[in-house]
C-alpha positions in Angstrom: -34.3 40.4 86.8 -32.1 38.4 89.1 -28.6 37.9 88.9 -28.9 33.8 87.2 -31.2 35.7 85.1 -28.8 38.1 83.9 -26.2 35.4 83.5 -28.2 33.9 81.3 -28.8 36.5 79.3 -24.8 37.3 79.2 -23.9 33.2 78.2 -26.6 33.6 75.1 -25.2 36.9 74.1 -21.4 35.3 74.4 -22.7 33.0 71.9 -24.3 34.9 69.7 -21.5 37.2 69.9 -18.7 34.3 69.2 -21.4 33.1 66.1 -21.5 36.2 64.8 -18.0 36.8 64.5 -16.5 33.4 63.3 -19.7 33.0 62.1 -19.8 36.1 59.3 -15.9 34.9 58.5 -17.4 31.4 58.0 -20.2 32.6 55.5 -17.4 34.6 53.6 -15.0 31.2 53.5 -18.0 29.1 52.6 -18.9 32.2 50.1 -15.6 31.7 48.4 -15.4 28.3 48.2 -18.9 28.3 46.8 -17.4 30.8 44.2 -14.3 27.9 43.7 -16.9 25.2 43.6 -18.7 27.2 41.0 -15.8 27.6 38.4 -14.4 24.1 39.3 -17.9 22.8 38.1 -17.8 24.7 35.1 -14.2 23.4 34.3 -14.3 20.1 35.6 -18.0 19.0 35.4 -19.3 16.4 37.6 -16.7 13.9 37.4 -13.8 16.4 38.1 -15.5 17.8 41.0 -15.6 13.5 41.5 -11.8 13.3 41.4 -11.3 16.5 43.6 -13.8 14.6 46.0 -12.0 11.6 46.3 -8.3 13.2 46.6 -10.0 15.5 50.0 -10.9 12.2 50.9 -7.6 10.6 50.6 -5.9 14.1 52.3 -8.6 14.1 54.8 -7.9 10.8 56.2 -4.3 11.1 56.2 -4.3 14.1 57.9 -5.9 12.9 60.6 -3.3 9.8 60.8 -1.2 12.5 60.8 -2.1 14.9 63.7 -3.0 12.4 66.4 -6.0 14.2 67.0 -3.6 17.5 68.0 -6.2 19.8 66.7 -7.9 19.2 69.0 -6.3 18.2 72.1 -4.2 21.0 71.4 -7.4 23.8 72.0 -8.2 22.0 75.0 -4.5 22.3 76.1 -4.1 25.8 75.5 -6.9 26.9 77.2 -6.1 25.5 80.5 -2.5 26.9 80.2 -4.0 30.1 79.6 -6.5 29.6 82.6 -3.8 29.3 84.8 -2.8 32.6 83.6 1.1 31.4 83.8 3.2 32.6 81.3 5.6 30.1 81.6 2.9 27.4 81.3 1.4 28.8 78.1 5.2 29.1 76.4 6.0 25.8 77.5 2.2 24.3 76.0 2.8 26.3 72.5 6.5 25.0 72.2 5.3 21.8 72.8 2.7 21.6 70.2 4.4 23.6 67.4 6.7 20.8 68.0 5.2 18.0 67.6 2.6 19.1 64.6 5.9 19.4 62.6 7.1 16.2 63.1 4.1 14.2 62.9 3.6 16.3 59.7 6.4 15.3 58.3 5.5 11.3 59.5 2.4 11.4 57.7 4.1 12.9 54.3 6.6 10.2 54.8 3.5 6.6 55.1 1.6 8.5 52.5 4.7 8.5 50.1 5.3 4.9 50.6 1.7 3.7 50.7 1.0 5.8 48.1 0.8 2.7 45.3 -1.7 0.6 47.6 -3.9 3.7 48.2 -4.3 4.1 44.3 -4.7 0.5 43.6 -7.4 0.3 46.6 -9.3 3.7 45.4 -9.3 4.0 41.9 -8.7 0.0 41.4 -5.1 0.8 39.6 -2.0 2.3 40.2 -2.1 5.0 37.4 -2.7 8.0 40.3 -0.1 6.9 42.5 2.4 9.8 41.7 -0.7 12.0 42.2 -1.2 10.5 46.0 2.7 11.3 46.4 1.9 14.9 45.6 -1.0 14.9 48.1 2.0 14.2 51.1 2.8 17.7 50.8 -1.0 18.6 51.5 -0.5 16.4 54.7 2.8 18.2 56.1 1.6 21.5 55.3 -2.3 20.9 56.7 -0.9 19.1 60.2 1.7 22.8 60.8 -1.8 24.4 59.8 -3.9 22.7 62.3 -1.5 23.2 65.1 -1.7 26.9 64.8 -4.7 27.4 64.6 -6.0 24.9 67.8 -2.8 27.8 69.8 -5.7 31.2 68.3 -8.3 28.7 69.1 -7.1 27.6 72.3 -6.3 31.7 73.8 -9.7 32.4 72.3 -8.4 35.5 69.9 -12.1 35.3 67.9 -11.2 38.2 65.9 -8.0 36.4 64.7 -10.0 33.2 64.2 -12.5 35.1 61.8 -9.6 37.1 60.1 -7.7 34.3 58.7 -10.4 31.9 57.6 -11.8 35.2 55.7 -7.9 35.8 54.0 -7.2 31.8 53.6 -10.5 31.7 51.3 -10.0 34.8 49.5 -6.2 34.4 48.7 -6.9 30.2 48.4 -9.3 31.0 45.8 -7.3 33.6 43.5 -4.5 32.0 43.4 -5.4 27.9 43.0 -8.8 28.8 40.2 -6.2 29.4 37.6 -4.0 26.5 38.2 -7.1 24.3 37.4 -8.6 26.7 34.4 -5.0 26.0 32.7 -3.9 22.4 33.8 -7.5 21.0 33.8 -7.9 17.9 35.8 -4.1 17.6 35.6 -4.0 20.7 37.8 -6.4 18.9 40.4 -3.1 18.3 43.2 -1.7 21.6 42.6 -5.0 23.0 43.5 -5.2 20.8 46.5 -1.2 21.9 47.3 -2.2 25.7 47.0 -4.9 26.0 48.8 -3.2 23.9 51.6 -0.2 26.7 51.1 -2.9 29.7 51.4 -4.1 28.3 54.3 -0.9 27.8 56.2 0.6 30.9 55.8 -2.6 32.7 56.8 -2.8 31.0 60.0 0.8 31.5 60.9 0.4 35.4 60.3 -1.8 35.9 62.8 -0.3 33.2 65.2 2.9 34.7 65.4 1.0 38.0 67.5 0.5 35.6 70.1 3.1 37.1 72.2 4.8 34.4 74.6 7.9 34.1 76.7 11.2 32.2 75.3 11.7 28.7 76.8 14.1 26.2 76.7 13.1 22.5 76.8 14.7 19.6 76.2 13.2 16.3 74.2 12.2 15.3 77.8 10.7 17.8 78.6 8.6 18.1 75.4 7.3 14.8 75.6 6.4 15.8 79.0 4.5 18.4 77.5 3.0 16.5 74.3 1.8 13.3 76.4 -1.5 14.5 77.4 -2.2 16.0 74.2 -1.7 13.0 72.0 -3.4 10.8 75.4 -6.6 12.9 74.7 -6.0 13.5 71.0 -4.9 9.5 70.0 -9.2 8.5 71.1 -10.6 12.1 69.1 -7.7 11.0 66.1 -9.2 7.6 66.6 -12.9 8.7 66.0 -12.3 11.1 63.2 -10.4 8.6 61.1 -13.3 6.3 62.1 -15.3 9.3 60.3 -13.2 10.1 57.9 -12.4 6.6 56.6 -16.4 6.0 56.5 -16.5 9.1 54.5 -13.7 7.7 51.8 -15.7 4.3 52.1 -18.6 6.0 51.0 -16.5 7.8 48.2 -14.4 4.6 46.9 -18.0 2.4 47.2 -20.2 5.5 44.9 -16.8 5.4 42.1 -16.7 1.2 42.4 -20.5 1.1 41.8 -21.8 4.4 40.0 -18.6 5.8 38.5 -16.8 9.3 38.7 -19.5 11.2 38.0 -21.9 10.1 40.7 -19.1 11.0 43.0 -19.2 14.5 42.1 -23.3 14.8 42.5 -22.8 13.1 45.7 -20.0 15.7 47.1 -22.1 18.7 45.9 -24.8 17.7 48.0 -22.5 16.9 50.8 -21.1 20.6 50.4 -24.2 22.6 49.7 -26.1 20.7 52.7 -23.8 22.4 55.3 -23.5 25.8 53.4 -25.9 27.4 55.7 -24.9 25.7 59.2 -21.4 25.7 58.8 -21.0 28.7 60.6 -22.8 27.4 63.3 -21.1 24.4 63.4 -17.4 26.4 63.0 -18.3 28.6 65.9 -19.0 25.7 68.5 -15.9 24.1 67.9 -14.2 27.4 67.8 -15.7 29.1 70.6 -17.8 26.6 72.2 -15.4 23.9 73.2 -13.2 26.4 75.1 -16.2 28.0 77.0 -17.3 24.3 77.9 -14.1 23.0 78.5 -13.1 25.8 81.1 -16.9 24.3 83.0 -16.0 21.1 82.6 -16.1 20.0 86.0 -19.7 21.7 87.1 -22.0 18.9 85.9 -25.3 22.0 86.1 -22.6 24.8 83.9 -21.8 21.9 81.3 -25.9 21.1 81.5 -27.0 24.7 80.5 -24.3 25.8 78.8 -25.1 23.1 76.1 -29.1 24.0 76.3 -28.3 27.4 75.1 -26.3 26.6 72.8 -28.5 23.6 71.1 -31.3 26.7 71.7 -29.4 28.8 69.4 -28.1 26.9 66.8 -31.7 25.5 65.8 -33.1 28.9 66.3 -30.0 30.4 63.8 -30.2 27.1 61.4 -33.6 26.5 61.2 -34.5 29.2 58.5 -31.6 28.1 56.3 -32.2 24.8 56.3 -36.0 25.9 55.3 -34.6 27.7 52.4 -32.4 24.8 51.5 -34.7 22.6 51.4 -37.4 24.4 49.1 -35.0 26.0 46.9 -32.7 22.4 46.3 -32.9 22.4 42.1 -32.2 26.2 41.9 -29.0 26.2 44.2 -27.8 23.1 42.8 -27.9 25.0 39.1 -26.8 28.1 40.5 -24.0 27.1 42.6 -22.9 24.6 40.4 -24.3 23.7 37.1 -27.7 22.3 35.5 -25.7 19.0 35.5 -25.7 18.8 39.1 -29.6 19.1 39.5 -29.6 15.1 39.8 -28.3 15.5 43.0 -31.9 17.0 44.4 -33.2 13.9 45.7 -29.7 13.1 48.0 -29.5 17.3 48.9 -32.8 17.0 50.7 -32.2 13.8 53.0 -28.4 15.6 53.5 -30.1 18.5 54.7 -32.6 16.7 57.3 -29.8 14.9 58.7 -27.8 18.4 59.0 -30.3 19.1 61.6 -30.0 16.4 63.5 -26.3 17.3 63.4 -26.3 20.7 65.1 -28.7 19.1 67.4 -25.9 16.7 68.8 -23.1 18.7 68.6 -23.2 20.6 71.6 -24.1 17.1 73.2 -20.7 15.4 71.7 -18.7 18.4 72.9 -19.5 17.2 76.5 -17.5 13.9 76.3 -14.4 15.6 74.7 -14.5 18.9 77.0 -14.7 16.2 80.1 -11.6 14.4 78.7 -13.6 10.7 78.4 -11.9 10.1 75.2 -12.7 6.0 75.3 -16.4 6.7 76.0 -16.4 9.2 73.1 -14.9 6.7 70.8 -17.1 3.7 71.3 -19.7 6.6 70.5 -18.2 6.8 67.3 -17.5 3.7 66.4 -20.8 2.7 67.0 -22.2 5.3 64.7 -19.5 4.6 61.8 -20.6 1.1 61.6 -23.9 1.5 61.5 -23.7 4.3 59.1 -21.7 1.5 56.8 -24.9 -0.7 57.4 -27.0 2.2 56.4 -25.1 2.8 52.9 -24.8 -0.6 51.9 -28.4 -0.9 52.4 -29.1 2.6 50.9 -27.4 1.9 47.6 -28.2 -1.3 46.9 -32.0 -0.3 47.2 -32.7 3.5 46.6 -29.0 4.1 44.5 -27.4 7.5 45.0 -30.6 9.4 47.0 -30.0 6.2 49.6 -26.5 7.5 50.5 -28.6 10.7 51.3 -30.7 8.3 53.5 -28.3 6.9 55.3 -26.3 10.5 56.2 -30.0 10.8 58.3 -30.0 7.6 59.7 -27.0 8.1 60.8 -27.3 10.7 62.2 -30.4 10.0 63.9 -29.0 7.2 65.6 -26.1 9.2 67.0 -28.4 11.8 68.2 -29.9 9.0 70.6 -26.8 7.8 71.5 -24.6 10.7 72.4 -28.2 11.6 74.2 -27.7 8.9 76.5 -24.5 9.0 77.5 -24.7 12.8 78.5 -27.6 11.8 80.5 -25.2 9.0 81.8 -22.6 11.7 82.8 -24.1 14.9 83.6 -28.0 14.2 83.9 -28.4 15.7 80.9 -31.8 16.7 80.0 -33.2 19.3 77.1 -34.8 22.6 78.6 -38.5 23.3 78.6 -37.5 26.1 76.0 -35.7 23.8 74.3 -39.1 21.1 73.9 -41.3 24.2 72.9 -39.0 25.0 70.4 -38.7 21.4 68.9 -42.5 21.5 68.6 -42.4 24.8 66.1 -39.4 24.2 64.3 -39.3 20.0 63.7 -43.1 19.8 62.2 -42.1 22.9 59.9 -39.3 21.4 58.5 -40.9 17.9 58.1 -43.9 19.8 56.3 -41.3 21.4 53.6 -39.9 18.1 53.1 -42.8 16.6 52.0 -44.2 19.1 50.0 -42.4 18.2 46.7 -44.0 15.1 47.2 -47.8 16.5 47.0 -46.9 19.7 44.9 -45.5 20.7 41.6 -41.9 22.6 41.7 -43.6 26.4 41.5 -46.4 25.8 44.6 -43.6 23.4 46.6 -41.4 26.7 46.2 -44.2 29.2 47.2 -45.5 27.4 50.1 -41.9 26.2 51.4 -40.9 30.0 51.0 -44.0 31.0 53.5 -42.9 28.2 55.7 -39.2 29.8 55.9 -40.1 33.4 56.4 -42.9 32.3 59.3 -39.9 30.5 61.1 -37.6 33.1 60.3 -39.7 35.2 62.5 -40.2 33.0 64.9 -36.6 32.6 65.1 -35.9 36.3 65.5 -38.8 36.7 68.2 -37.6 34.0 70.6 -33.7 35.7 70.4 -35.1 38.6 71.3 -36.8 37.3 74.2 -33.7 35.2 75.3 -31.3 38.4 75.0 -33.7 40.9 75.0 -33.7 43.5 71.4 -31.1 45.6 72.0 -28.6 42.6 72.1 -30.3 41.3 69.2 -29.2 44.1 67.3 -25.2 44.4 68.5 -25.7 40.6 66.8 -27.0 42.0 63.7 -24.9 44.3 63.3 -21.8 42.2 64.4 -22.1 39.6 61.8 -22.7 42.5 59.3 -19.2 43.9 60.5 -18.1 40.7 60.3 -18.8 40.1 56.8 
């Protein structure tokens, strides 16, 4: 084997290593919050799961006001600093971003407080939750300090750290917030919220605080200095992702306004049990990907292959899940929540199609950001958001809930194309040849599942999907193998059992 042979053969087995890792601690976060989910279903039924939904929503945008896109900016950052393998560098960078997180933190608590009456009247069509949306500016603070610590792990590339906290955030952020909820009911809704946000925190600044860096000294100056690029790059990704987010709480305010409380609580379950399986895909790119690419950026062919393999995997890894997902839809929504979520079958099985085409862009998208074209990657999204709106007002009006299902694909079939494009633009972006073979086994496999419900009674639909899963499981398993060769194969396996 020659030697680009063997290096590519190491890159897959760096990313099956770094999916393995964050990847096990992401199925035992998403494990717990499944077990939170669970118990909050039984407690709240649908339309408290609604209200929990739509206060995320309201915490999730904010946030993002909030941290100027630092989450982010702040990995890419980091990892230069450390590139550059000056100490100095890297204690000036952390000061710098511990820094500002705080105060934008506090910023955003601050707006929320005082828009907090026009948020209410705009979302719920009154001002009765207003003193709830105060409460939630203590979600913001605390989530902004939380995101800046963990982009400094992120950014040094501590993995092991990076799996260890999200597995201790979701343990201790489930025992402690459950029984604020099974006692205050939907009363104890923003105290959950304010927990959990708590948990989180203090998790993440355990294990930052063995990041070992020199003492500096730096003036206001100076630390604007410091924070200019990160809020240069992060302002266009803080741009986009309220762009996403506020499509998201558009989505939520439009499903209350026209179906009621209730649908929103259908709606989120399939949002959450649709990424179940990937989301430890999906964690590990941004976690481990984006700092691999990043540190490539600049070698147009690295960047190209780089992102092959790691579209290559993530099908390969997701593929079988989604399978699953998709044929067993009824059961997990009764098991995972209860039989009163079943209605949201119809909107779970359009989710999960478009959670495909999601970890097929992904890689793609990380391209623009890890180059630094911020404005290129925001007319990307912008793009997308409003045709997504399109899709939804369409969707609803026509097919009711299971067309807000319809337009998650849509929309994410459209950016698929677009972010496509403007990597071919860049770097000449193309898919492999192993990547086009693989398309033609996995795509027609899961298009076949989908449409058996339509042709089949439940039991048969679950028998033949269930053949379907386990072929492509195989398959899956045979072409890692040959990518990383067996004995690789099984460090993976028995790193993400480690892992979990």
């Amino acid at each position: 084997m020659d030697s680009n042979a063997n290096r590519s053969s190491d890159s897959y087995r760096q990313i099956l290593k770094s999916t393995a890792i964050l990847g096990g601690a992401s199925f035992i976060n998403i494990l717990f919050r499944i077990v939170r989910t669970k118990l909050l279903a039984i407690i709240l039924g649908p339309s408290g799961i609604g209200l929990v939904a739509i206060f995320n929503s309201i915490t999730e945008l904010a946030g993002t006001a909030a941290g100027m896109g630092i989450d982010t900016s702040g990995v890419k950052q980091v990892a230069e600093s450390a590139s550059a393998q000056g100490q100095e560098k890297i204690a000036r960078t952390i000061y710098a971003l511990r820094i500002a997180v705080r105060c934008l933190g506090i910023i955003g608590m601050i707006l929320l407080i005082v828009l907090s009456p026009l948020i209410s009247q705009f979302t719920f069509g009154n001002t009765e939750h207003s003193s709830e949306v105060i409460l939630l500016s203590v979600v913001i603070v605390l989530g902004t300090i939380m995101n800046g610590e963990v982009a400094l792990i992120q950014g040094m590339r501590r993995i092991g750290d990076l799996a260890k906290l999200n597995i201790l955030g979701a343990i201790v952020g489930t025992l402690v917030s459950v029984p604020i909820v099974y006692v205050w009911g939907q009363k104890g809704i923003v105290p959950f919220l304010i927990t959990v946000s708590f948990m989180s925190l203090l998790t993440a600044w355990w294990y930052a605080r063995e990041i070992k860096v020199s003492r500096v000294q730096m003036g206001w100056a100076e630390i604007l200095s410091e924070v200019k690029p990160l809020l240069t790059l992060g302002a266009a990704i803080m741009i986009s992702a309220l762009m996403t987010k506020g499509t998201l709480y558009l989505v939520s305010v439009l499903v209350l306004r026209r179906l009621g409380l209730e649908a929103v609580g259908l709606y989120q379950a399939a949002v959450t049990l649709s990424s179940i399986y990937v989301g430890f895909i999906l964690d590990s790119m941004v976690k481990d990907y984006m700092p691999r690419l990043t540190a490539v950026a600049n070698d147009n062919a690295a960047c190209n292959k780089l992102a092959n393999e790691q579209v290559e995997i993530a099908i390969l890894l997701s593929v079988p899940g989604i399978l699953a997902t998709l044929t067993f839809a009824p059961m997990i929504l009764q098991l995972f929540y209860t039989s009163e979520f079943v209605a949201a079958f119809e909107i779970l099985r359009w989710q999960i199609l478009g959670i495909l085409l999601q970890v097929i862009a992904w890689p793609v998208c990380f391209i623009l950001q890890a180059k630094g074209r911020g404005k290129l990657f925001l007319v990307s999204i912008a793009l997308t958001c409003v045709v997504h709106l399109a899709f939804i007002a369409v969707g609803i009006s026509y097919f009711g809930l299971k067309g807000i299902g319809m337009a998650f694909f849509g929309m994410w079939a459209f950016y698929a194309m677009i972010i496509y494009g403007i990597a071919k633009y860049l770097t000449g972006f193309a898919w492999s040849a192993a990547n086009y073979r693989m398309a033609l086994v996995t795509f027609p496999a899961v298009g076949l599942v989908f449409v058996l419900s339509l042709f089949f009674n439940p039991f048969w639909s679950m028998v033949l999907g269930s053949l379907v899963a386990m072929a492509m499981a195989a398959y899956s398993i045979k072409s890692l193998k040959d990518s990383i060769g067996p004995f690789a194969l099984l460090s993976f396996l028995r790193t993400s059992k480690s892992s979990i």
